[in-house]
N, C-alpha and C positions, 0 to 999 in steps of 0.2 A: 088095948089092942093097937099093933103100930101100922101104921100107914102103910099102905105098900108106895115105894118108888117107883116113881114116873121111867118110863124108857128113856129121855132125857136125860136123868139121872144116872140111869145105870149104861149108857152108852157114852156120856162123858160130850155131849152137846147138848147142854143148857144155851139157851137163846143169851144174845148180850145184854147187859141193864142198859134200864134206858140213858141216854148221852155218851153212854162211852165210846169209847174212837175203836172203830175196826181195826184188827190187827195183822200186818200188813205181811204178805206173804215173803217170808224170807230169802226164796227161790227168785220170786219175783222182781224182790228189791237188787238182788244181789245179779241179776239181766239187766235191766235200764243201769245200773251202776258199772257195770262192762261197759255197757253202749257208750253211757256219756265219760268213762274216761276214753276210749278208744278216740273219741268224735275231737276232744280234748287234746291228743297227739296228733292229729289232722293240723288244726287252728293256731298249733305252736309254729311251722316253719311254710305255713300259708302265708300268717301272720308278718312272721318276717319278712319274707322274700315281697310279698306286698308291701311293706312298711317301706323297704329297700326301692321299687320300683315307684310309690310313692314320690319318697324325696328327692329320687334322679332326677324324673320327671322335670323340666327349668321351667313349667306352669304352674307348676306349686309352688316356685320358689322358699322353701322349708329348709333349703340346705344350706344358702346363704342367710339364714337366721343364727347359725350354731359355726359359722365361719367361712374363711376365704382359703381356696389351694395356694399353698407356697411350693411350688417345684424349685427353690432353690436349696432346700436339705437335700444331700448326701446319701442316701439310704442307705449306702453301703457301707458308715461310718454312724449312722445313729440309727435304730429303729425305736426308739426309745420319746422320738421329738416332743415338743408341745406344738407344733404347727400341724397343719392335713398338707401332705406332701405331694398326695396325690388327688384326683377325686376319687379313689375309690377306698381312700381314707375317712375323706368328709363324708359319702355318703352310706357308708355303713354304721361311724357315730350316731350318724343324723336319727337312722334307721333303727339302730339299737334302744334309743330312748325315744320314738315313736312308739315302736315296740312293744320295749315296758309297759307304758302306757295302757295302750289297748288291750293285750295280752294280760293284764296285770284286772280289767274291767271283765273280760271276758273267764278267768279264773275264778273271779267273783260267783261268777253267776254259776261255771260250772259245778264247782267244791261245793256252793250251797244246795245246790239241786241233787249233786250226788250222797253228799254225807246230811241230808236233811237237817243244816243247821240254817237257824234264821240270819238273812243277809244282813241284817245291821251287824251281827255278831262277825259276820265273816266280814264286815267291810272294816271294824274295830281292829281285828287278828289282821288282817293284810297293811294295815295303815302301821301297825307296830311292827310285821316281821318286815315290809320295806324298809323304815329307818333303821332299824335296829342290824337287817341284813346287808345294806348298802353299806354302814360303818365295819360289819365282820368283815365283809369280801372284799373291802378295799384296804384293810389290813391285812386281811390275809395274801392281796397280791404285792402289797410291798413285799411283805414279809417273804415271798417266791422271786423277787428281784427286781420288781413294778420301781420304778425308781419315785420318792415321795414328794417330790414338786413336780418334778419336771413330767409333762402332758398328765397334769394333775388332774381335769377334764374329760381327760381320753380315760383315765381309772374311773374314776367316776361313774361314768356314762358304765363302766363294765360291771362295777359293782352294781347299781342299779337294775342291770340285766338279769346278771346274777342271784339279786334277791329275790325278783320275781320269778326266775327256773328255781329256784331250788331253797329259799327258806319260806318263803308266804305259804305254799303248800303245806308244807310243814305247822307253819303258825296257824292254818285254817284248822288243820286235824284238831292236833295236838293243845292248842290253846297256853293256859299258864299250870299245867297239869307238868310240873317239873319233875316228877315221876317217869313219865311218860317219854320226856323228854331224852334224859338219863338212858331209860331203856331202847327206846327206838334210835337215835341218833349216835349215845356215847358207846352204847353197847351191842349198835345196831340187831337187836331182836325185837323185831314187830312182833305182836301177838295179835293184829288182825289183817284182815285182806287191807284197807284202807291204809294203814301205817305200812305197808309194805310198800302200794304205790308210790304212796307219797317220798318214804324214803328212798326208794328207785330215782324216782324222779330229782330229788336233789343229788344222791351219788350219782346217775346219769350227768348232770348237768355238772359239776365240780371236774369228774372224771374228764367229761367232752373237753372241759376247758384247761383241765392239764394237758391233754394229749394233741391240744391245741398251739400250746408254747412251744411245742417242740422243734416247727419250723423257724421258730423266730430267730433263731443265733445264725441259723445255715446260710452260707457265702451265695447263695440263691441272686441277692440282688433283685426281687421282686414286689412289688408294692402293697402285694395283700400280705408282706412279712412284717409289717409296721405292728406295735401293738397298739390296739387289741384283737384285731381283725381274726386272727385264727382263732383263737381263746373264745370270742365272742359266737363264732359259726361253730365250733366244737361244742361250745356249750349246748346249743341250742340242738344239735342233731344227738349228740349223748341224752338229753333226757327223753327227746323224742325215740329214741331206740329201747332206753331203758323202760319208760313206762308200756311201752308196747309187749317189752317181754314181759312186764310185772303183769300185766292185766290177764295175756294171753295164758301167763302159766304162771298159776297162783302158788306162795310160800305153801310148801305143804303142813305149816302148824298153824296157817291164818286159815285154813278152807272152812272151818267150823265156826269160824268165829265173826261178830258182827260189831262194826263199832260205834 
């Protein structure tokens, strides 16, 4: 004689065994992970522009830690210097590797709270996509014209910037999954909503800061044409543009997918 089946059963809600972990509503996850990238594009040029009012600031004295204005370059013969020609040279440096810094702490917490990976893991992935991205993006801006001594410092501080918009994100996803890597980056085809942000947000930020150089040759004669200055604010508004559109209006081959 065979048992008859519980309604349980045959309606396909069996109770959970005991200790297993609730399974977390996908709808659900995939709203708080709107919210907190959204909140995310907010803290990127807050962040700044505080970072910037910061080191102005002559009570923090922060700006004279990282150097002294020299007004006796030429601008309109080098934009290229190793000196701060202006202050609005020294205090956007200053500002860019404050920054970093903060933005770089704050990234932390958000990436682990949105992609539910544990922080130590994201603070390992950020400690390597930093070095590892500071050494790309300061090659890569030689390699764009960034001249390789001279305001060797002023690169630096850019590439640093740089690593934090646009490969840490990356390094949080994606990890040592060189697969992954391959696909989203070299072949740019994300296959979930998450690898679409994130790669948003590095093409925003590379993007911001090519379309950033483009004053820098012009007979302008104005002090925010010094590099890195445009390169470094272009970055920083390109990713913030870019992940707003990536969150606002999701890839349509990531909408099903979770990662």
């Amino acid at each position: 004689h065979a048992s008859t089946p519980s309604v349980a059963h045959i309606e396909g809600t069996m109770p959970p065994k005991p200790g297993a972990k609730p399974v977390a509503d996908p709808k659900r996850v995939a709203g708080l992970r709107k919210l907190t990238m959204l909140s995310l594009t907010c803290t990127v040029p807050t962040w700044f522009y505080g970072s910037y009012l910061f080191v102005k600031d002559p009570k923090s004295g922060l700006a004279e830690i990282f150097g002294r204005v020299d007004s006796s370059t030429d601008l309109s013969q080098d934009r290229f210097h190793s000196v701060f020609a202006t202050p609005i040279e020294l205090h956007i440096h200053a500002a860019s590797i404050v920054f970093s810094m903060v933005i770089l702490a704050s990234n932390m917490m958000t990436l682990s709270a949105a992609f539910r990976i544990s922080f130590r893991i994201v603070a390992l992935r950020s400690a390597v996509g930093v070095a590892a991205g500071t050494i790309f993006m300061c090659t890569f801006s030689v390699l764009f014209g960034a001249p390789l001594f001279q305001a060797a410092l002023k690169t630096l501080a850019f590439g640093l910037t740089m690593s934090v918009l646009a490969v840490v994100p990356l390094a949080v996803l994606l990890g040592k999954n060189y697969e992954r890597w391959i696909r989203v980056v070299a072949r740019g085809q994300p296959e979930t909503q998450g690898e679409a942000q994130m790669l948003a947000m590095a093409g925003g930020a590379v993007g911001g800061a090519w379309l950033g150089a483009l004053p820098i040759p012009l007979d302008w004669d104005e002090p925010w044409q010094a590099w890195p200055i445009t390169c470094t604010l272009g970055a920083v508004a390109g990713q913030t543009v870019a992940l707003v559109v990536a969150t606002l209006r999701p890839a349509k081959k990531a909408v099903n997918k979770t990662d």
